[in-house]
C-alpha positions in Angstrom: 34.5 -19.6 -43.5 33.0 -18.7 -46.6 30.0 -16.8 -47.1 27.5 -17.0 -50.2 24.4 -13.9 -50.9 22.2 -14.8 -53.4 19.5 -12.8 -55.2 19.6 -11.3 -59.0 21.2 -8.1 -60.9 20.3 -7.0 -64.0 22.2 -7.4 -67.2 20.4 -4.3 -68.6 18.0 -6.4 -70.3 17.5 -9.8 -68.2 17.4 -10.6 -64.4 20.3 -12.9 -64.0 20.2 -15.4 -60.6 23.8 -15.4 -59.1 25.1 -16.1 -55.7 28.2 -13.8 -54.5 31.0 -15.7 -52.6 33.0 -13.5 -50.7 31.8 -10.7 -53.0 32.6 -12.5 -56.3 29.2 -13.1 -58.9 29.2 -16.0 -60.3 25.8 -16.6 -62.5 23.6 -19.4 -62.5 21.5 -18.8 -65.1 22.7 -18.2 -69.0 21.4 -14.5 -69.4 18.7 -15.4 -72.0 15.7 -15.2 -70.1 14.4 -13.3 -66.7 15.3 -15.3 -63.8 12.6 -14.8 -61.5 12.2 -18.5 -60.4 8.4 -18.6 -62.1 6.4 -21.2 -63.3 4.2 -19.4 -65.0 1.7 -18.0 -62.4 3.8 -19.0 -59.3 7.2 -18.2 -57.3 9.4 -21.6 -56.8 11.6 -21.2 -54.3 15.0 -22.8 -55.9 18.7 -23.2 -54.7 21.3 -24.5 -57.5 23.3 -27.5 -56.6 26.6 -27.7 -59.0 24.7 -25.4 -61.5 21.4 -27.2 -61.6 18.8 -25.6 -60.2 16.3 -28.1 -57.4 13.2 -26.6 -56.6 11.8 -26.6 -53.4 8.7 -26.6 -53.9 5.9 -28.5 -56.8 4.4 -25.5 -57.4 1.3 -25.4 -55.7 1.9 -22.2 -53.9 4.0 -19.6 -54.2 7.3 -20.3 -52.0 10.6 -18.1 -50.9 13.8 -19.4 -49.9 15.0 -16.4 -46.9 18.0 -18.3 -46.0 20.7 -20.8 -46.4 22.9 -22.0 -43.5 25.5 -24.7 -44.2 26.4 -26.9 -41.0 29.3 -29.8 -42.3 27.6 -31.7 -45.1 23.9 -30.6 -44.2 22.3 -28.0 -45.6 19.1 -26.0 -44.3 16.8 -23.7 -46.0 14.1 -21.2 -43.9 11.6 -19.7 -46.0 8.2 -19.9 -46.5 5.1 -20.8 -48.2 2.0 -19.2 -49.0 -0.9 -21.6 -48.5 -4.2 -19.5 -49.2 -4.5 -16.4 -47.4 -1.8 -17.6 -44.6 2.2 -17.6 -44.7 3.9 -20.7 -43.2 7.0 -21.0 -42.2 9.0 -24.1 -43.8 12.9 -25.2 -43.6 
C-alpha cells in the first residue's frame, strides 16, 4: 500500500505544495509563487490530479481538505467548510 502526506515546505523564499509518497517530495507547484491555495481573500481547498490542481470548492467560503482516503478507483475527501460563523463538515 502506498501512502501520500500532503501539506507545504518552504523553499526559503516560497511555500511550495507537495505531497510525500512513502517519504519522497514531489512538488506540485513551480516554486514561483506562495502556494497557499488562495483566491485572493479565501482558502480553496484543492487536490492535484496528474499535476493539475481541481478545486473543491467555487470559492464562496473558505474550505479545507483534512484528508484523502483512496478505496480502488474512488477517491474521498473529508474536510470542511466555513459557511458564516459555522464549520460544516463536507466529503
Amino acid at each position: 500500500m502506498d501512502i501520500y502526506t500532503c501539506g507545504y515546505e518552504s523553499n526559503g523564499t516560497k511555500n511550495v505544495a507537495k505531497v510525500w509518497k512513502k517519504g519522497a517530495a514531489i512538488s506540485l507547484t513551480d516554486e514561483t509563487n506562495n502556494a497557499n491555495a488562495y483566491n485572493c481573500t479565501k482558502y480553496i481547498a484543492k487536490y492535484w490530479k496528474n499535476g493539475n490542481a481541481v478545486s473543491l470548492s467555487d470559492g464562496t467560503n473558505n474550505t479545507k481538505a483534512n484528508t484523502v482516503f483512496v478505496s480502488d478507483i474512488d477517491v474521498y475527501i473529508i474536510g470542511l467548510d466555513n459557511i458564516g460563523a459555522k464549520f460544516v463538515a463536507k466529503y
